[in-house]
N, C-alpha and C positions, 0 to 999 in steps of 0.2 A: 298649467293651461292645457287645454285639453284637442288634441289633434285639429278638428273642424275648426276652435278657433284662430289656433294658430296660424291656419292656411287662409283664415279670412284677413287678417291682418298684413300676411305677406303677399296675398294677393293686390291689394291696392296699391301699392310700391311698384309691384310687377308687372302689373295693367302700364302704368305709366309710363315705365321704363319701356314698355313694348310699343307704345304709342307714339309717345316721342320719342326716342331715341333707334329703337333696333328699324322699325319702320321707317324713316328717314334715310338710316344705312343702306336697306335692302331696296328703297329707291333708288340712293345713287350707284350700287352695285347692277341693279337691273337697267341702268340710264348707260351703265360702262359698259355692258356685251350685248344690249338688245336696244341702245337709241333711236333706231331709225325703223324699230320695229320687226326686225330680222337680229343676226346675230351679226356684231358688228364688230370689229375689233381696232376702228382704223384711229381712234385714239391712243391708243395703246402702241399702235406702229408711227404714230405721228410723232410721241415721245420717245420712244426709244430709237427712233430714224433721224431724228433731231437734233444737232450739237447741240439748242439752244437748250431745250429741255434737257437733257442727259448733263448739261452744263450748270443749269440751277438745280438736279438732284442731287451733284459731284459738290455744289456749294451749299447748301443746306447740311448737308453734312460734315462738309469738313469746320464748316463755322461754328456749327453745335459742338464738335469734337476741339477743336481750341477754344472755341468759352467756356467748356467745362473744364478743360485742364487750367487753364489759366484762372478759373475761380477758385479750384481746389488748391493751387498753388500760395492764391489770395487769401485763404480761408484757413489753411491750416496753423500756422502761428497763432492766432487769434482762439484756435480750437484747444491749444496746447495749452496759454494759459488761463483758458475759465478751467479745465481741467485740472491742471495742476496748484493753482494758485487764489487763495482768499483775498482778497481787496476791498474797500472801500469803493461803495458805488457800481457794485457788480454785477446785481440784478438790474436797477437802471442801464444799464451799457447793454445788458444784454437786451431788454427791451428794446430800447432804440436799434439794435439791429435787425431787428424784424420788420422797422418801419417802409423799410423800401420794397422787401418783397412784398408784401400789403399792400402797397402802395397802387393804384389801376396803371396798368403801361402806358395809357394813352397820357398821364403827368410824366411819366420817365422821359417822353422824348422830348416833352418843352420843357423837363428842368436839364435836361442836357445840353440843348441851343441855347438857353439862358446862360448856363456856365462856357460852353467850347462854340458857342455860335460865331459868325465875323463880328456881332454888336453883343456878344457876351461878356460873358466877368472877366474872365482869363486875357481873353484878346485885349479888353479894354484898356484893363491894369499896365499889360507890353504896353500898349500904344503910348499910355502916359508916361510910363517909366522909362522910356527909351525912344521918346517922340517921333514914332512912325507913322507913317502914311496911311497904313494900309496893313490891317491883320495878319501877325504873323504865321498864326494857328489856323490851319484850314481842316477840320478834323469833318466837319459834315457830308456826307455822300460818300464817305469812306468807311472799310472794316471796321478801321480802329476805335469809333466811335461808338458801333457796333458792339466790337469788344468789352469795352469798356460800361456799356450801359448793361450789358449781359452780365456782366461780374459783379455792377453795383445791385442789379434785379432779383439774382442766386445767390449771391456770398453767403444771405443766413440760413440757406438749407444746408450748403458743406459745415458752417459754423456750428450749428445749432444739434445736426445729427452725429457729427464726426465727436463735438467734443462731449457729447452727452455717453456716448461710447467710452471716450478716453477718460471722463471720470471715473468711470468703475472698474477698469482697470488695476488689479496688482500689482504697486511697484515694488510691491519685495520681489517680483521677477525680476525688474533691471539691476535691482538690488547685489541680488546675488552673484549676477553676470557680472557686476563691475568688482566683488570682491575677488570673485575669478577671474581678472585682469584686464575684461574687457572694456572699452573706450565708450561715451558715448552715442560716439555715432555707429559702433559695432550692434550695442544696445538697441537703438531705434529702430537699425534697418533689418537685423536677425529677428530680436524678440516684437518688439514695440508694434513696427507696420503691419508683420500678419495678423496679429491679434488686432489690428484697427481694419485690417481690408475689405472685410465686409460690408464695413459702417462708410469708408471711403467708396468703397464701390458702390453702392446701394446711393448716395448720395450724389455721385459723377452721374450716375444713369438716372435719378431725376432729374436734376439740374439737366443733361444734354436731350431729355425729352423737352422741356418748356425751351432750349434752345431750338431744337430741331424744329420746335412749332410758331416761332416766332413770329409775328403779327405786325404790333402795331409798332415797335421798335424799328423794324427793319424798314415797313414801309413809309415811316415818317424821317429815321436818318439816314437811312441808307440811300434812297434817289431810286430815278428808274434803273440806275445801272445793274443794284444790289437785289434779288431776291431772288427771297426762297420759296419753297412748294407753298406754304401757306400764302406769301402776296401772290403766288401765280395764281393758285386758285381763286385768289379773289376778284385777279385782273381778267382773267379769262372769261371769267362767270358774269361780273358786273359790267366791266368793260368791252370785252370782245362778244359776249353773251354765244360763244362757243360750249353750250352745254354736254355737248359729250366731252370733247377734252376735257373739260372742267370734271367732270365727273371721272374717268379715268386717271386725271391725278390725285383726289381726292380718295380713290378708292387706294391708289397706290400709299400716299401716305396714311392711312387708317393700316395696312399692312407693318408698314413699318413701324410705327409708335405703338400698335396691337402689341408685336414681336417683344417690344422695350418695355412695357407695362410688364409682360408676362417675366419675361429674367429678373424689372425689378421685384418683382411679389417674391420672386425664388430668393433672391438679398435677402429681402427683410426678411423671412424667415429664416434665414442662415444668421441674419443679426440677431433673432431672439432663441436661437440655443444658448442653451446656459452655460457660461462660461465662471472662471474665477473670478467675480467681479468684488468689489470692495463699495465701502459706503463714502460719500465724500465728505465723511469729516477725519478721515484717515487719508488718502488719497490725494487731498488740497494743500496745503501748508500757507503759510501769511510769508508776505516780503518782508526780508531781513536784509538780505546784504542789498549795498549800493545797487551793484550790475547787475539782481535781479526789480528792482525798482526802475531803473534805466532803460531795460530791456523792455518791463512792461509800460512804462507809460509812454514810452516811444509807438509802439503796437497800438497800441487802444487810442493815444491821438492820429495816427495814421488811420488807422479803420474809422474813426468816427468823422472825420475832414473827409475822406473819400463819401462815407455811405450819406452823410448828412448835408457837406455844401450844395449838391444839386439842390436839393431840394429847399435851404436856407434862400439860395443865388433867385429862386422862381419867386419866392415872394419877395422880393427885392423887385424883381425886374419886372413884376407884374404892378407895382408902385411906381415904377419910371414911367414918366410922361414927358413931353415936349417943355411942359412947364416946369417940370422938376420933381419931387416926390411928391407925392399925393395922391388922393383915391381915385382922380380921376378915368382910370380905365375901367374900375368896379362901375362908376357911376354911369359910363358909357355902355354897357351892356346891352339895353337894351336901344343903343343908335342901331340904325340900319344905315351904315356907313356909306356900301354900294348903289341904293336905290332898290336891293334889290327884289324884286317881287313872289320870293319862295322865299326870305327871311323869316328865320324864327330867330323869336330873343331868344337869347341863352336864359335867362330865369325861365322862359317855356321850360330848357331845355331839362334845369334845375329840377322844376316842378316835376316832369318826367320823367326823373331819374330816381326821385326819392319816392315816387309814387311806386313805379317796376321793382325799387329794391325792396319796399313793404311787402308787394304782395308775394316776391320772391321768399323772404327770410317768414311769412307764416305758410306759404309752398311747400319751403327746403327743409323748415323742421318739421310737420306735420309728419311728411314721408320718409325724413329720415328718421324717427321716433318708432314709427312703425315698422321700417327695414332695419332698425338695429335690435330693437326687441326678438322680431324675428330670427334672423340673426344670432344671435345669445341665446335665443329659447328652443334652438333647431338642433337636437343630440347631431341627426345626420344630414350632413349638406350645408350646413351651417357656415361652410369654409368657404365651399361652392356658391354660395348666395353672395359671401364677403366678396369675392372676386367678380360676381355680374355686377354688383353695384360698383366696384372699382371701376367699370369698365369705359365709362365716359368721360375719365380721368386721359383716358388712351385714345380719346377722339376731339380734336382741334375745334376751336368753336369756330371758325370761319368754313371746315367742313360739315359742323351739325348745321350753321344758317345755309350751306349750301344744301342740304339733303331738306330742309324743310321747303325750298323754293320747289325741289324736284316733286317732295311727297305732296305737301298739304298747297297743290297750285290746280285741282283739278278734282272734279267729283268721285269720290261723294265727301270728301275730305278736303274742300275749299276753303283754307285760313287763311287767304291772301290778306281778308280784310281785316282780320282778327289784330286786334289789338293786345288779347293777353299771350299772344304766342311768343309775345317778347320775355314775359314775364317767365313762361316755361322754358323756354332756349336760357334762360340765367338760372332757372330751377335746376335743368341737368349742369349744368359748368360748375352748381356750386355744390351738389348732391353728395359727391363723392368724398368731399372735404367732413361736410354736416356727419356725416354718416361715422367716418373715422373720429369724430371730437364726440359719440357718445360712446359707440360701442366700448373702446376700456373699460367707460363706469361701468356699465351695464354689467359687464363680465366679472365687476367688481364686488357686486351684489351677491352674498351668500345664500347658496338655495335655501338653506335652513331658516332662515328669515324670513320669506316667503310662504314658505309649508307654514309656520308658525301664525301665519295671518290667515291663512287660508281655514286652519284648524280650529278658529277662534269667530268663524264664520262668512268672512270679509270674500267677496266675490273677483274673479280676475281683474275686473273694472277697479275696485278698490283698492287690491294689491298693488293695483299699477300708480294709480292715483296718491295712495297712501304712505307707500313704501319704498317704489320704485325712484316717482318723480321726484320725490327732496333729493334723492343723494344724487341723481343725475343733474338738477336744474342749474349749477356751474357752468358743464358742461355743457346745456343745451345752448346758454347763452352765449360761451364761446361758437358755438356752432352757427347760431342767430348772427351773430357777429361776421362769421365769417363767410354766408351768404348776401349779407349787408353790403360787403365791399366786395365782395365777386361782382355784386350785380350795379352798382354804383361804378364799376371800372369797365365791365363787358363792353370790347369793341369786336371784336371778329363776328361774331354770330349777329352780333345788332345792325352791324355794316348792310347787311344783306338783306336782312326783312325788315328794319324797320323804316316805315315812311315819312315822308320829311315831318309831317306835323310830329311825326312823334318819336324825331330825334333827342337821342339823351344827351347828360354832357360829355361823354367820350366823339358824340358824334359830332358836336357843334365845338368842340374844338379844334376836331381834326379836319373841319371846314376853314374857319377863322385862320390856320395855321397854312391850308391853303391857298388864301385870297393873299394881293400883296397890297401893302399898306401899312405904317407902322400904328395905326389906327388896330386893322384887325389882330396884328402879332399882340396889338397892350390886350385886346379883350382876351384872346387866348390865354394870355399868361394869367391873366385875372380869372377869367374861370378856372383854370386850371390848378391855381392856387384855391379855390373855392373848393374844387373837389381834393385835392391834397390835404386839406383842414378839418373837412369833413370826416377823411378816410382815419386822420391821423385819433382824431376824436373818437372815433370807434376802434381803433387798435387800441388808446390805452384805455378805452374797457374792457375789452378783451383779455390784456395782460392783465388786468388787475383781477379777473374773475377767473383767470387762466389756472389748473390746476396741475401743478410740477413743471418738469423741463421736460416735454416728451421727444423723444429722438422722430417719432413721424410725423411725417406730413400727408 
């Protein structure tokens, strides 16, 4: 492909990304030192003069920094034996554990009050077992719950990277060590963990990024008491409609997660040097003795009752009605419970949501198609292009929806009323992902195959067409897939621009979940269950089109 076209191709990606994305930034960067139209700073001293702020930046962090250890803690058993061990049913298992990260956050927090709520599974089951009055389990408005819905959200990126590492591993190294007398717990922690640290590091510092930016978990169990930079930004902005503050924290967390992006990209490059690695039909072995059967089916039921009953418990409880089990909450949907006169039915909201995700997933691969090409076809900078497209990976969608309110709210760039901006603020959230599920193939593709069509007459258009597209269209469809349910789960950035008619269902549940009424908790559950069905439905196409075990995300 020849210079000029090259640059046309990766110019259209890069228009976009400049449009939406750096332009938004450079709004709220220019909103943080220059608000009032002077150079201003007094956001910036209002947070850092602040216990209250300087108190939710001390707890955004520390919470990110124990949900990540406590996943990695959660995760690594589970990682050791798809690593080391062949079983029945293995691939299915591993499937299903991807189901929950997939999953949109705004289902994590009502399959959690469904499970640890006061009228949840947990408390119910005490209540009857032990005829109490009154829930013994108060786990909502608290860390813990917190915790726990962080570990169920991440566990299959520490699982999935860590043990995808630990299968290619050589265990004639521990081999040797234990002929030479060493134990094995000498083994794991001398030989074993460095040669994994990479893959574990690389893995804690994703995970503690999607903590650190935490959204709609924190603001639906957590209470007003709990929150981090991401719900201040939102409460500030929506709420207090304090746009400079808003915008000086905003700017500050785009620093920090910038910073976390950049050392993980140094990871994973440190995770793909080449080391000793082995293939896994050497490196696996099948259960034989009792205690390693014991061991494993103990683990793998543990991981599967943790990662699966939330989510089992919500449609259960989106089936509970006053009358008993029945569909009655689905079939309520569209009451307007309250009288109230800005109701939207949730099938609007349905409608809504499957519409943004279409035009999202032919959005997110069209331009990701063109930036990965790019990308693979760039001898120099090619790395350099990999890493600006990473780069909205590294910016919160409650701060992209905050930077579209700031950029596109005033001429000559007025998208207040814009209805597809929805669809572009779920094109960049998902962009980064799309992008990472083609390029492998791409890079997979032998230049000699190419020259080969090309010499035979076939034009760039047809080589792309002809040659390129079959051995990629796996992969695009995972990609397709994985916009699909970015943009069907998108609540942060939608929070903020989109207008009541054209709330989706992340947004019309986390209304329902706010009104009281056991009325409006059954439609939330019921929607919520709608969207959990939906999502789960495009995960296992996903897996099934999915090609290998790949260590990134």
């Amino acid at each position: 492909m020849n210079r000029k076209l090259l640059g046309l191709v990766l110019l259209v990606p890069l228009v976009f990304l400049a449009l939406f994305y750096f332009y938004p930034l450079g709004a709220i960067l220019g909103y943080s030192f220059f608000g009032t139209g002077t150079l201003d700073l007094s956001g910036f001293r209002e947070i850092f003069g602040d216990p209250y702020y300087l108190g939710v930046l001390w707890f955004t962090t520390w919470q990110a920094a124990l949900s990540t250890l406590l996943t990695v803690v959660a995760a690594l058993p589970a990682a050791y034996i798809f690593a080391r061990y062949e079983f029945r049913g293995q691939t299915l298992v591993r499937a299903l554990t991807t189901l929950p990260f997939l999953m949109p956050t705004i289902v994590v927090a009502p399959a959690f009050i469904a499970l640890f709520g006061p009228r949840g599974a947990v408390n119910s089951a005490l209540m009857n077992v032990f005829n109490l009055t009154a829930p013994p389990i108060q786990l909502l408005d608290t860390i813990w719950i917190i915790f726990l819905a962080h570990i169920f959200y991440n566990y299959t990126i520490v699982f999935r990277i860590v043990s995808t590492a630990w299968t290619n591993l050589d265990p004639q190294l521990g081999n040797a060590a234990r002929m030479l007398g060493a134990n094995k717990a000498w083994v794991f922690f001398e030989i074993t963990l460095p040669l994994l640290m990479p893959a574990i590091l690389a893995a804690s510092l994703l995970v503690f990024i999607f903590d650190f930016t935490s959204f709609g978990v924190i603001l639906i169990l957590g209470g007003a008491r709990l929150a981090t930079l991401e719900v201040e930004i939102y409460r500030t902005a929506a709420n207090l409609f304090d746009l400079p503050l808003a915008a000086a924290l905003s700017l500050i967390q785009i620093g920090c997660t910038l910073v976390l992006i950049v050392v993980y990209t140094g990871l994973q490059a440190r995770l793909a040097t080449p080391m000793r690695l082995r293939p896994r039909a050497i490196t696996r072995r099948k259960l034989e003795r009792a205690g390693q059967k014991v061991f494993v089916t103990l683990n793998i039921t543990a991981m599967l009752i943790f990662l699966l009953a939330p989510l089992v418990v919500l449609i259960f409880e989106s089936l509970d009605t006053p009358g008993g089990f029945g569909l009655g909450n689905y079939l309520a949907l569209n009451e307007n419970v309250r009288g109230s006169a800005t109701f939207l039915p949730p099938t609007d909201a349905l409608r809504n949501s499957l519409l943004f995700a279409s035009i999202t997933v032919a959005v997110a691969v069209s331009l990701s198609l063109l930036a990965a090409y790019a990308i693979t076809r760039t001898k120099r900078g090619g790395g350099t292009f990999d890493a600006v497209f990473l780069l909205p990976l590294a910016t919160s969608a409650v701060t992209l929806g905050f930077g579209y309110i700031l950029a596109f709210s005033r001429a000559p760039l007025d998208f207040r009323a814009a209805i597809w901006l929805i669809p572009v603020a779920h094109t960049l959230v998902a962009l980064p992902l799309v992008i990472r599920s083609i390029v492998p193939m791409l890079r997979q593709i032998k230049p000699n195959v190419r020259e080969a069509a090309a010499m035979l007459g076939a034009n760039p258009a047809r080589v792309f067409r002809e040659v390129d597209f079959p051995i990629v269209t796996r992969a695009v469809l995972v990609g397709a897939v994985f916009a699909f349910i970015i943009s069907l789960g998108e609540f942060g950035a939608t929070t903020l621009i989109a207008r009541p008619e054209w709330a989706t269902m992340p947004l019309a549940i986390y209304r329902l979940l706010g009104q009281p009424g056991l009325a409006n908790y059954g439609q939330a559950m019921a929607l919520s269950a709608v969207l959990m069905l939906v999502s789960a439905v495009a995960i296992a196409l996903m897996e099934r089109v999915r090609i290998g075990e790949g260590a990134e995300f």
